[in-house]
Each structure stands twice: as structure tokens, then as C-alpha cells.
C-alpha positions as MATLAB code, in Angstrom:
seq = 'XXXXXXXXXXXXXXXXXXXXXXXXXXXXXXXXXXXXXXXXXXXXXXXXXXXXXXXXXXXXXXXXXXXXXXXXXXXXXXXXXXXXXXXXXXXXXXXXXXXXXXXXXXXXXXXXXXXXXXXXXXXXXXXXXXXXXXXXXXXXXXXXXXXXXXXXXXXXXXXXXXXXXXXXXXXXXXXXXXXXXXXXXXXXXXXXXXXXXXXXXXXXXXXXXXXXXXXXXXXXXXXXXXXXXXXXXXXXXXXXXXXXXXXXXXXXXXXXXXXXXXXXXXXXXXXXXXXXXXXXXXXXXXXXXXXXXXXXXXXXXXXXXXXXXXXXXXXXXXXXXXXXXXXXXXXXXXXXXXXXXXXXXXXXXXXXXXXXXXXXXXXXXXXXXXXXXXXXXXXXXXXXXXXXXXXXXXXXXXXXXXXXXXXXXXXXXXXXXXXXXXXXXXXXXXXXXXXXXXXXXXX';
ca = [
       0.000    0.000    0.000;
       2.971    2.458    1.146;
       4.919    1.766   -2.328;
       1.276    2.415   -3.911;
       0.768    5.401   -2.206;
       4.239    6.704   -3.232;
       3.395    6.044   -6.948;
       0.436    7.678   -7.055;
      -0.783   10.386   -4.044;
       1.217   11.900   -1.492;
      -0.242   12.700    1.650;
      -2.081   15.904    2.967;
      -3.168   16.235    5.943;
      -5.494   18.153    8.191;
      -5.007   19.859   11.562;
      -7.217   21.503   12.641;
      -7.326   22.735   16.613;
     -10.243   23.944   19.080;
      -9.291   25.293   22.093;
     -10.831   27.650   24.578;
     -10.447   30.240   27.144;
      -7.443   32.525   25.011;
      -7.483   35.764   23.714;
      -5.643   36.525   20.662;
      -5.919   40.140   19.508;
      -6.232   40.918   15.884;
      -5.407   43.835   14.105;
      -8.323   45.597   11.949;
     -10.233   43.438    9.303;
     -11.860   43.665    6.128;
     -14.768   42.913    4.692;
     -15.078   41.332    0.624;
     -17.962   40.852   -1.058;
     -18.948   41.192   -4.748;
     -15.464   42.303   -5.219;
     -15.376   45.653   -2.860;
     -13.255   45.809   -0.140;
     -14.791   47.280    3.196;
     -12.418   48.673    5.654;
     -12.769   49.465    8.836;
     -12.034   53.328    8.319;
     -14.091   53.789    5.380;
     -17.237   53.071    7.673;
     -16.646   56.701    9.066;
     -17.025   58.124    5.153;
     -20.637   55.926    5.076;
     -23.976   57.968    5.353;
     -26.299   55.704    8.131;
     -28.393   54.286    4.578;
     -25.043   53.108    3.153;
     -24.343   51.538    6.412;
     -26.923   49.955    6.865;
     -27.113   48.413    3.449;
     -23.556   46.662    3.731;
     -24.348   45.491    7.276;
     -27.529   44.030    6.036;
     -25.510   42.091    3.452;
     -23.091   40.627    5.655;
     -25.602   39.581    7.648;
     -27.473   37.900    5.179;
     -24.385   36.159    3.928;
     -23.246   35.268    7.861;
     -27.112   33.951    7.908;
     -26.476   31.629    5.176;
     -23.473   30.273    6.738;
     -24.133   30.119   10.121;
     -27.045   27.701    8.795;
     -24.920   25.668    6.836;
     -22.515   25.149    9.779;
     -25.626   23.963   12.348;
     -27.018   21.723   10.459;
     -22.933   20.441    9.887;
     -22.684   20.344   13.291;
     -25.838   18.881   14.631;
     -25.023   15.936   11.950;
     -21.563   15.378   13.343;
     -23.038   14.741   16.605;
     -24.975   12.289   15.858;
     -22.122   10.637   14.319;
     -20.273   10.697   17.355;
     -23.023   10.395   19.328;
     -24.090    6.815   18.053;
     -20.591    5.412   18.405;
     -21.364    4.700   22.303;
     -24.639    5.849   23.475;
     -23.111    6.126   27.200;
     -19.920    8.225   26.446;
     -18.988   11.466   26.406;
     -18.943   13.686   23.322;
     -16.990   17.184   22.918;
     -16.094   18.554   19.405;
     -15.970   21.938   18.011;
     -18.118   22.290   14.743;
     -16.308   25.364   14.359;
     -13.352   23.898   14.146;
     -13.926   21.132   11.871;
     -15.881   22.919    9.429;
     -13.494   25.604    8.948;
     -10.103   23.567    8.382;
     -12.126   21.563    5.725;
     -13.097   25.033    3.772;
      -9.505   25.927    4.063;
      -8.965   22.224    1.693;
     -12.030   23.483   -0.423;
      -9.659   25.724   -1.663;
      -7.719   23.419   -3.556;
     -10.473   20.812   -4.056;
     -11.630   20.398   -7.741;
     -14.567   18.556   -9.484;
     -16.446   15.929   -7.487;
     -14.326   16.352   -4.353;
     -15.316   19.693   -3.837;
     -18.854   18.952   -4.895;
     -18.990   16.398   -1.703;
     -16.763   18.307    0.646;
     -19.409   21.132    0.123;
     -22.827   18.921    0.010;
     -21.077   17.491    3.305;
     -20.645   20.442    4.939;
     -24.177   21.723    3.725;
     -23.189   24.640    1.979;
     -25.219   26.601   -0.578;
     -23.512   29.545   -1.706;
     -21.032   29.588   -4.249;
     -16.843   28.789   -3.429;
     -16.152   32.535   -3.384;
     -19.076   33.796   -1.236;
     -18.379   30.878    1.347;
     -14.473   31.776    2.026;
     -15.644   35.476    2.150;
     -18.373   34.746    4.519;
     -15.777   32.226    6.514;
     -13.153   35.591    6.665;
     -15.970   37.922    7.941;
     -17.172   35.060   10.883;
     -13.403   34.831   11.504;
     -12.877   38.550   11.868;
     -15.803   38.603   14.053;
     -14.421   35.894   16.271;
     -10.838   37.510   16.579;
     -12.901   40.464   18.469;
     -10.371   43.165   19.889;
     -11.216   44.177   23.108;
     -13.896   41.881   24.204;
     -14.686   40.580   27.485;
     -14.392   37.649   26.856;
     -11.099   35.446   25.223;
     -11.476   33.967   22.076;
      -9.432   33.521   18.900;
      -8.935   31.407   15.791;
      -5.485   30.790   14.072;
      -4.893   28.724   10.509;
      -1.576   27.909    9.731;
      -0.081   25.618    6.124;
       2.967   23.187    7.207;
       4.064   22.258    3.370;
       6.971   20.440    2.786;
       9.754   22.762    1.620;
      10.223   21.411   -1.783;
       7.022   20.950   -2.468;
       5.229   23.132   -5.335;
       2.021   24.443   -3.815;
      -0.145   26.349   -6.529;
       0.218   30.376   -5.614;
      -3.664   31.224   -5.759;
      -4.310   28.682   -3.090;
      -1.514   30.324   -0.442;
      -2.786   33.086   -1.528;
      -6.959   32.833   -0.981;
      -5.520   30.261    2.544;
      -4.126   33.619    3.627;
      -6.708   36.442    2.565;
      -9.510   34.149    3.517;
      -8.301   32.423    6.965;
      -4.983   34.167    7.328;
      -2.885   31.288    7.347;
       0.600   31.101    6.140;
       2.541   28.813    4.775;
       5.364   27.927    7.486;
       7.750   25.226    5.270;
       9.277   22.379    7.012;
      11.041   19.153    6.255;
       9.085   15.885    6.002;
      11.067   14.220    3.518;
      13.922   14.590    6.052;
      12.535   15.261    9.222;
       8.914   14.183    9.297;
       9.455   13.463   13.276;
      11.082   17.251   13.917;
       8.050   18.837   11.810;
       5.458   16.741   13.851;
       7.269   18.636   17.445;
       7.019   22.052   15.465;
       3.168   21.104   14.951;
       2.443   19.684   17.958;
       4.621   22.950   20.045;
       2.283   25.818   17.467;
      -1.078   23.803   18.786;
       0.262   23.696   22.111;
       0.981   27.736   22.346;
      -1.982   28.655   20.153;
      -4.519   26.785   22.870;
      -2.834   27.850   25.361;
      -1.571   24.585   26.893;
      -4.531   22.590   26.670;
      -3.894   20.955   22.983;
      -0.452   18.938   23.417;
       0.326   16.141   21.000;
      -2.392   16.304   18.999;
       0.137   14.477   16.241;
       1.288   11.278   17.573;
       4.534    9.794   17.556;
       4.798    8.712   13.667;
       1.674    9.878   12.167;
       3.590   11.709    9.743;
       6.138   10.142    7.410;
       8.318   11.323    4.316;
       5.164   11.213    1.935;
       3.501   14.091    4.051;
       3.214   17.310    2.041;
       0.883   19.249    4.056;
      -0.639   19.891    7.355;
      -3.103   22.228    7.621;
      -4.239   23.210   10.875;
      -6.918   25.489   12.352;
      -7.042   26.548   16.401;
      -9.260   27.716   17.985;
      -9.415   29.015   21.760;
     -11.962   30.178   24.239;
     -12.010   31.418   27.658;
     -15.281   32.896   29.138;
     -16.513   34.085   32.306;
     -20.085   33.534   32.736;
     -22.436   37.271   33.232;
     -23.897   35.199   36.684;
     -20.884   33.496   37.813;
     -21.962   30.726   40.429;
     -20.670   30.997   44.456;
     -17.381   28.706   44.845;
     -19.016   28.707   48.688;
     -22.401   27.021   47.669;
     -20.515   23.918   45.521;
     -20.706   20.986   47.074;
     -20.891   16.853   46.695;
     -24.182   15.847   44.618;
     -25.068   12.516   43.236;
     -24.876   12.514   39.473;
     -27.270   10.123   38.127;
     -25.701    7.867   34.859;
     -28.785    6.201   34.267;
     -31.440    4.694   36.300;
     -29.423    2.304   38.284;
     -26.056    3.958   38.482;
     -24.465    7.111   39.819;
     -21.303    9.041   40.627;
     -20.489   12.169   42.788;
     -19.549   15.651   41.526;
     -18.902   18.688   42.648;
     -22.220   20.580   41.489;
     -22.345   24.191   41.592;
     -25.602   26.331   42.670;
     -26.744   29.731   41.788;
     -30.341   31.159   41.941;
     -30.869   34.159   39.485;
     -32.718   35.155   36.346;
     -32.098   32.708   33.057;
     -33.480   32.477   29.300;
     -35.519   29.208   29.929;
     -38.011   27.240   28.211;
     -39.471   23.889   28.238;
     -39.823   21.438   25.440;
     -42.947   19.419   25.778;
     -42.803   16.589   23.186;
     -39.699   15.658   24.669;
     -39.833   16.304   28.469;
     -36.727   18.315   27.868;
     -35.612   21.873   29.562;
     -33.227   24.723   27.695;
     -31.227   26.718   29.585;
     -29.573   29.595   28.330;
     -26.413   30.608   30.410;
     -24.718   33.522   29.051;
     -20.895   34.512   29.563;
     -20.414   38.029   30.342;
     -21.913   40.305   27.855;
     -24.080   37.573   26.453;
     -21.852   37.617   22.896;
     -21.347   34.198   23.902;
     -23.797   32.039   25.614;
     -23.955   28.034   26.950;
     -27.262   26.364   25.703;
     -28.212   22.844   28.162;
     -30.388   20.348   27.342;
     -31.735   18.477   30.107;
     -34.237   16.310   29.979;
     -36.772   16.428   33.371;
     -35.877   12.600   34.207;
     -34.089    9.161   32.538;
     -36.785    7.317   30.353;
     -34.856    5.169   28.932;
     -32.309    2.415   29.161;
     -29.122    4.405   28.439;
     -28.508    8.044   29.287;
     -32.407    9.415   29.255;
     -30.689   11.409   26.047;
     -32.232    8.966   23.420;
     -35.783   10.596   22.680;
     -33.853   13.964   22.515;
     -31.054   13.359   20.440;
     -33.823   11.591   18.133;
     -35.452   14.769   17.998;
     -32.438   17.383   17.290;
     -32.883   18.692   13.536;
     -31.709   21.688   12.643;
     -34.810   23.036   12.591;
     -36.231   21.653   15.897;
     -32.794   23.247   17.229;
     -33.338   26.789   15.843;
     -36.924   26.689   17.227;
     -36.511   25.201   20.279;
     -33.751   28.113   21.100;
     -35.531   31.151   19.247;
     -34.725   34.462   21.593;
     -38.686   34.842   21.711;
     -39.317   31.235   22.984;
     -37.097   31.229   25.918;
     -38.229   33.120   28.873;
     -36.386   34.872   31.462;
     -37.502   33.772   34.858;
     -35.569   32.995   38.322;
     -34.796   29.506   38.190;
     -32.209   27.629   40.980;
     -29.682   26.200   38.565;
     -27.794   23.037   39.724;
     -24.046   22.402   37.664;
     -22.034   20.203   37.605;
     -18.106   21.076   37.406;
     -16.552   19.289   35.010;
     -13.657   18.635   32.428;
     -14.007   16.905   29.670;
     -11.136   15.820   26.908;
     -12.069   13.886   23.660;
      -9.668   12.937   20.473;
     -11.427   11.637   17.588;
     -10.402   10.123   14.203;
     -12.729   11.902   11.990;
     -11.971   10.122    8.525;
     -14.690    7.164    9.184;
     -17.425    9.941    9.985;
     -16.280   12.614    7.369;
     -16.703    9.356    4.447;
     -20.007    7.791    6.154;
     -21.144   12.230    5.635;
     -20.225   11.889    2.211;
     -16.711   12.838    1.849;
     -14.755   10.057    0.317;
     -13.332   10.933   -2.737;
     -11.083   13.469   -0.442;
      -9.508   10.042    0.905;
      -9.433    7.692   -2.480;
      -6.064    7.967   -3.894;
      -7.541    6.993   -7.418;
     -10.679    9.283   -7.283;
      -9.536   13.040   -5.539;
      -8.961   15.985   -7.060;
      -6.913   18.790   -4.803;
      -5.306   20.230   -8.340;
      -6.220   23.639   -7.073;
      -3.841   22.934   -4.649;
      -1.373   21.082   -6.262;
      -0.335   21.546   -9.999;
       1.277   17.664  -10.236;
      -2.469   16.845   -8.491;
      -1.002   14.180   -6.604;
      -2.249   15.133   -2.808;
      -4.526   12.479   -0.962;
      -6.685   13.610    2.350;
      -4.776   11.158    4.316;
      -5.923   11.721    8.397;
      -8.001   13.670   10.193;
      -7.595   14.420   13.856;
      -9.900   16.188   16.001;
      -8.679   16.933   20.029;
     -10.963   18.919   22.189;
     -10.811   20.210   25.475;
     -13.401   21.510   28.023;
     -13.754   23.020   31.730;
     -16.734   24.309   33.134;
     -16.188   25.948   36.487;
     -17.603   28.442   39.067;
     -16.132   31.459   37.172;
     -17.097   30.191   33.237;
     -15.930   28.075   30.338;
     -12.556   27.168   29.398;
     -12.001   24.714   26.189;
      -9.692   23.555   23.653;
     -10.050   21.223   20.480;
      -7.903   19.725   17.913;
      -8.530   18.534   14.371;
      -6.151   16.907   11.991;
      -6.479   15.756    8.344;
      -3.972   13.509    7.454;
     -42.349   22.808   15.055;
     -42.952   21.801   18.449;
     -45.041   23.890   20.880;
     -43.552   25.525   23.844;
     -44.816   25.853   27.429;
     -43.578   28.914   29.125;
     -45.555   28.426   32.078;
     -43.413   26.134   34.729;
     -43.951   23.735   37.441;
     -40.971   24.148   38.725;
     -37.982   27.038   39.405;
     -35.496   24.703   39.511;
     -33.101   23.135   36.853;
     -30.916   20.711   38.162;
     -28.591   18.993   36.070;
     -27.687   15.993   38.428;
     -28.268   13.083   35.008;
     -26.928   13.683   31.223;
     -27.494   16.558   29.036;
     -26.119   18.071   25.737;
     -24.433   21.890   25.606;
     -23.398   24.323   23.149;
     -21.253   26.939   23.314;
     -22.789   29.526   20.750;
     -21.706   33.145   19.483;
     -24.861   34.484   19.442;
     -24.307   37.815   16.557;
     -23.716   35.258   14.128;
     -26.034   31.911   15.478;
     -22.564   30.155   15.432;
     -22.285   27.058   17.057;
     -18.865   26.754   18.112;
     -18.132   23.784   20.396;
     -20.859   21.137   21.497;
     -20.655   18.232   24.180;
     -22.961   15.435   25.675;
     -21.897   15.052   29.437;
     -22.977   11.654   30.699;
     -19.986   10.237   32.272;
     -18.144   12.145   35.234;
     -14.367   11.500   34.553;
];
């Protein structure tokens, strides 16, 4: 297979890296669409119409891709949801979704036709990178009060002929550059180098997301996306009121946590059709917010998640979480303190979504990226990190590619998550999903 391989494909891979609680500052950002250039500083020459009229057009175009992504995400859970109905999940959409539009950009023909029915995208290759650059700038927020960033960065094998226009778009588009390394020579030093840059770009919490000989000397490129987030939450919970709580696995089994307690004001609504509760818990300034899913008890035989993660379309999601549908009332929220770290091999479920030409060496097309066209999608990795504590949300995550009615009107004030539930971590501007979890298993 390895002499095969040399003949015919060399290997690409994909890194891409999710990691929270870390600010990166960026410096001022552009916007591109129809082929003008926004700048920051020409917003001050705008009349209020003209304003208006450019913000309504990103939005429309964030719109169409913050859709795209949630219905990429919610898909991707249930593909690593239904690996092992009793484990814990943690991924970053986000993440994922972005690293693979960053290989879109050299994909050609009927891989790039699956790589964007996969990843649910509509619009066409040049309004999707553009609308990817604006959520990115958006992201990379300067001054915000909360830390988050997202970094790209091209490992290509120094003599290796990449085509120019896709460095080029990889760096107007997700501002990564091309850092060139030896994997002919020195495949094992280049993995360190990777493995050290998604270290100090998640701030710790990403190490080794390459293991020891994952690359080789047929490894032209690594592309690699991280992302990192650090939030305090607006109500932060009292450290004095945590204390031991049962944590129920399933009907017959529990463990103890450390559950945390606060009683304020919350964006909460109640699913009847599937005995589930939303709460929304936002981090300070609500750009950011933590959606939970709890269902009121365990029906079933597994986790008590079953009937809900039947039920989570993308459009049963969307409704279900609507601003207008989720009322703001004092509740006494119970929480469990918790990390959570996950590594998944993501080439199984990206294939079984409908993106395998990417990984046949006798069917893919990356020409845009390479003008020999001899690259294969070899790997992907995906490494994610979580904590949830008294004072907010800290996670990190790696990826590598080598209508229902609503009752407003409660029983109860309380929402105690003492059994499983799903999160997600969402910037709210653009209805971006960014990392999402099933906690069912106390580690």
C-alpha cells in the first residue's frame, strides 16, 4: 500500500485545533464581497443608509453560513453520538468545518462537490471563504470581554510546489501562512514544530495532537486550524455554595460531583414533546452564551438522552432556542463542574457524511492545490478540550487531516442537572455554534 501510495498520491493532511479560554488580539479586518473591499475606516465616510445596506448584506451572507454550519454540526453529533450511546462527546463544529473550507480551496470537481454537500453549503466557493473571513474577523474580536481567537496555519513540505492562488486565498480568507518544514527529512522534527504551534496557540490545553509517527516522508501538508476560548459567565456561580451531589448515569447507576448552585434570572423554556428543559447561560456580555439540554428525568435504558437526540434537527434546534421562545424567569440552577477531553479520528465519519473521494487515492482531485495533483486527504484528527467551572468556560479542540409547541408556564424554578445533558457553546451575533458536548460520564 505504502509503495502504492508513493506512486500515485502523497499525503495531505489536516489539523485543525479547538481550544478555549485565550485571547488573541487581531489587528483591523476587512470585509469582501462582490469584489469591494470594506475597511474598517471607510465606515466613518458611510452615510447611516449606506451603512446599513452593507451590514444588512453581511448579515445575510453570515445567515447563510451560520445555517450551513448547524445543520454540519448537529449531523456530526450524531455521528459521534451513536458510536457509544453512554460516552462522552466534545467537538468543536467550528473547528472542523473551517479547516475543511480551508482544503475546499484546492479541491476540484467531485471532491469539492462532496466536501461542500457534506458540509451543507449553498452559496457559491467565493461567497463561502468570504463569509468564513468575515465570521473569523468577528471571532478575533479586539477588546472583548471575553477570550477567544482562531489561528490557521499551512505546514508544506519545503520542496514541495504548492499552486500560488491557493496560499494566496488560505491567507486572505483564513490568514494562514505557509510555514515550510522538512518531512522528507525530518517528518518526526516537523510533527514537534506542529504539535509545540497547537500547544501555544490553545494555550496549553492541545499537546500532542500528532502522535509519535503519524507523519512520514510522503507528508506534504498539514493544515491546521485553532481555535481558543475562555469565558466568564455574566452570573458566575458561588465557589461557597458547591458541594458533593449525586450525578445520576442512568437509572441504576451514579457518581459524585462537585455541582455548583446559583439562583438568578435565566433564558428558559421547556420542550414538551420531549420532556426536555433549555437553559440559556450567558458569559459576560451575552456575545457568547452556553445552551443545556436536560431532559426532566431518565426514560430510557441508556442516558435518558435517546428521545432527545432523536429529535435534534436543525430546525427543531433553531426553534426550540428562538430568543422569543425562551423566557427569562428565576430559576435555581444546579451544575455540575466538570472537564471533559475527547480525540477523535474523523476520517470514518467525514466518508459515512459523504466525503470520500477526499480520501481515495484513485478518485480526488486537490489540483487547485497542487499543480502535479497528486495530494490524498490522508488523516483527520480532532482533540478537544473543556472546563466548566464556578467562574465560566474554558475549552480547547484539535482537528487533523492527514415545530414543536412551547410551554412557558413552569412547574418548577429549579433546573438541576444531576443526570446527562447536551451543551453548546454559541456566538450568538452570528447563530454560530462553536463547540458542542454530551456530558454523561463524570471523569
Amino acid at each position: 500500500m505504502m509503495e502504492r501510495l508513493s506512486a500515485e498520491k502523497r499525503v495531505l493532511f489536516l489539523v485543525s485545533f479547538f481550544v478555549c479560554l485565550v485571547l488573541v488580539v487581531y489587528g483591523n479586518y476587512h470585509y469582501q464581497y462582490r469584489n469591494i473591499v470594506y475597511t474598517d475606516d471607510d465606515y466613518d465616510m458611510f452615510n447611516d443608509a449606506a451603512r446599513f445596506m452593507i451590514n444588512e448584506e453581511i448579515m445575510a451572507s453570515l445567515n447563510t453560513l451560520s445555517k450551513a454550519n448547524t445543520k454540519f454540526s448537529l449531523d456530526l453529533f450524531k455521528q459521534l453520538s451513536n458510536e457509544d450511546k453512554m460516552a462522552n462527546v466534545f467537538y468543536s463544529p467550528f473547528s472542523i468545518s473551517s479547516a475543511l473550507a480551508m482544503v475546499m480551496l484546492g479541491a476540484r470537481g467531485t471532491t469539492a462537490s462532496q466536501m461542500t454537500k457534506s458540509l451543507k453549503l449553498r452559496d457559491s466557493q467565493d461567497q463561502v471563504h468570504a463569509s468564513f473571513a468575515e465570521l473569523l474577523g468577528q471571532l478575533n474580536k479586539p477588546k472583548a470581554s471575553y477570550a477567544l481567537s482562531v489561528a490557521n496555519r499551512l505546514f508544506g513540505e519545503q520542496t514541495y510546489q504548492f499552486v500560488e492562488e491557493f496560499l494566496g486565498n488560505s491567507r486572505k480568507h483564513y490568514k494562514a501562512e505557509l510555514e515550510k518544514v522538512n518531512f522528507m527529512q525530518g517528518s518526526e522534527a516537523a510533527r514537534l514544530n506542529i504539535n509545540t504551534w497547537v500547544e501555544k496557540q490553545t494555550q496549553g490545553k492541545i499537546k500532542d495532537i500528532l502522535a509519535e509517527g503519524s507523519l512520514n516522508n510522503l507528508t506534504r501538508l498539514v493544515l491546521v486550524n485553532a481555535i481558543y476560548f475562555k469565558g466568564n459567565w455574566n452570573k458566575k456561580f458561588d465557589a461557597q455554595e458547591t458541594r458533593d451531589a449525586d450525578f445520576r448515569l442512568n437509572k441504576n447507576a451514579k457518581k459524585t460531583v462537585k455541582m455548583m448552585y446559583r439562583t438568578s434570572k435565566f433564558p428558559l423554556t421547556y420542550i414538551p414533546e420531549i420532556n426536555c428543559q433549555i437553559l440559556e447561560m450567558p458569559y459576560k456580555d451575552k456575545e457568547l452564551s452556553m445552551l443545556v439540554f436536560l431532559p426532566t428525568d431518565i426514560e430510557d435504558s441508556t442516558t435518558g438522552l435517546e428521545k432527545l437526540e432523536k429529535a435534534l434537527t436543525y430546525e427543531n434546534f433553531m426553534e426550540w432556542t428562538r430568543p422569543d421562545m425562551m423566557n427569562e424567569v428565576e430559576v435555581r440552577v444546579g451544575f455540575p463542574r466538570f472537564k471533559m477531553e475527547q480525540k477523535y479520528d474523523m476520517k470514518k465519519v467525514l466518508v459515512s457524511m459523504g466525503m470520500a473521494d477526499a480520501f481515495d487515492m484513485s478518485k480526488c482531485d486537490f489540483s487547485g492545490m497542487s499543480p502535479a495533483n497528486d495530494l490524498v486527504l490522508s488523516e483527520v484528527f480532532h482533540k478537544a478540550f473543556v472546563e466548566v467551572n464556578e467562574e465560566g468556560t474554558e475549552a480547547a479542540a484539535a482537528t487533523a487531516f492527514i415545530k414543536y409547541g412551547f410551554m412557558l408556564n413552569f412547574s418548577t424554578d429549579v433546573f438541576i442537572a444531576d443526570h446527562p445533558f447536551l451543551f453548546f457553546i454559541r456566538h450568538n451575533r452570528s447563530m454560530s455554534i462553536l463547540f458542542a458536548g454530551r456530558y454523561c460520564s463524570p471523569q
